[in-house]
C-alpha positions as CSV (number, residue, x, y, z in Angstrom):
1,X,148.6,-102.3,53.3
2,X,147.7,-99.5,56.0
3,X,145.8,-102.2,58.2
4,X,149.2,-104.9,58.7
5,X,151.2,-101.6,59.2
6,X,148.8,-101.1,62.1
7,X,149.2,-104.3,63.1
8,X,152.7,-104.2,63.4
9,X,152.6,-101.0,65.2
10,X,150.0,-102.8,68.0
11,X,152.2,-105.9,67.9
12,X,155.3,-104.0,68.9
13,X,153.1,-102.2,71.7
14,X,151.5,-104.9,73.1
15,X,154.8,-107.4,73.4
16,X,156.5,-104.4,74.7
17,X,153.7,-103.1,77.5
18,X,153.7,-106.7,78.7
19,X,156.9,-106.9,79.4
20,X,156.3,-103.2,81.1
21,X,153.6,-105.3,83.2
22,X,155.7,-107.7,84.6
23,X,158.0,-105.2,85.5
24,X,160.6,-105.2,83.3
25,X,162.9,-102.0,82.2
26,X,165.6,-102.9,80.3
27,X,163.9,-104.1,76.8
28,X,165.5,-104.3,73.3
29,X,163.8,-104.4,70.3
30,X,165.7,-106.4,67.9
31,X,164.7,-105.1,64.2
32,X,165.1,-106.2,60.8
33,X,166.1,-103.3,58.2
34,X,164.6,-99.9,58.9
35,X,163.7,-99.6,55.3
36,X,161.2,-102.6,55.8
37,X,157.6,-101.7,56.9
38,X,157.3,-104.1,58.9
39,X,160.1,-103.6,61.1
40,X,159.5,-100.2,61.2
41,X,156.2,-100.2,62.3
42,X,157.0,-102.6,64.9
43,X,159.6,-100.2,66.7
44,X,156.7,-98.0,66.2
45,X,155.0,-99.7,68.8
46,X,157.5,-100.5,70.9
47,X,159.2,-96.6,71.1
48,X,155.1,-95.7,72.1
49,X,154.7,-98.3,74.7
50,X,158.2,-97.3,76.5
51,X,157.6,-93.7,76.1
52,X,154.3,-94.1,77.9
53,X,156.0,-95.6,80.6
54,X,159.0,-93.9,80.9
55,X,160.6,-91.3,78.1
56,X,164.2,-92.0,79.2
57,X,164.0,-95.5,78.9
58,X,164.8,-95.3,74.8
59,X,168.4,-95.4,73.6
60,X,168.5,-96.2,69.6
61,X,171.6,-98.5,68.4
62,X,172.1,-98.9,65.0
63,X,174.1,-101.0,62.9
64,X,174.4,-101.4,59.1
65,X,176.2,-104.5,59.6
66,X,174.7,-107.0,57.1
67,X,175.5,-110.9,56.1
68,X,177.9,-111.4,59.9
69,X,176.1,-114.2,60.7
C-alpha cells in the first residue's frame, strides 16, 4: 500500500507545481475525507509543492459537512 500512498503524494505535487509553472498562486486543493489515504496523501503533495514555492501561500479550510450535495 506504501507505493499508491507515494503516488498520491507525487500526484498532488506534480498537478500542483504545474499550476506553480504557469504562474498560478491562488490554488485549492479540493479533498475527499482526511481519514482517507488517498486524500491525504494527495494534500501531501500539494502542501510540499506550495511550500517550495512560497510558505505563505497555504491557508487550511475545513469542513465536516457531509451528504449537502
Amino acid at each position: 500500500m506504501m507505493g499508491h500512498q507515494l503516488l498520491f503524494i507525487m500526484g498532488g505535487y506534480v498537478a500542483t507545481r504545474h499550476l506553480l509553472e504557469l504562474g498560478h498562486r491562488r490554488i485549492a486543493c479540493v479533498t475527499g475525507p482526511l481519514l482517507q489515504e488517498d486524500s491525504t496523501a494527495r494534500l501531501c503533495g500539494y502542501r510540499e509543492a506550495l511550500e517550495s514555492e512560497q510558505p505563505k501561500l497555504i491557508v487550511r479550510e475545513s469542513t465536516d459537512r457531509l451528504n449537502e450535495f
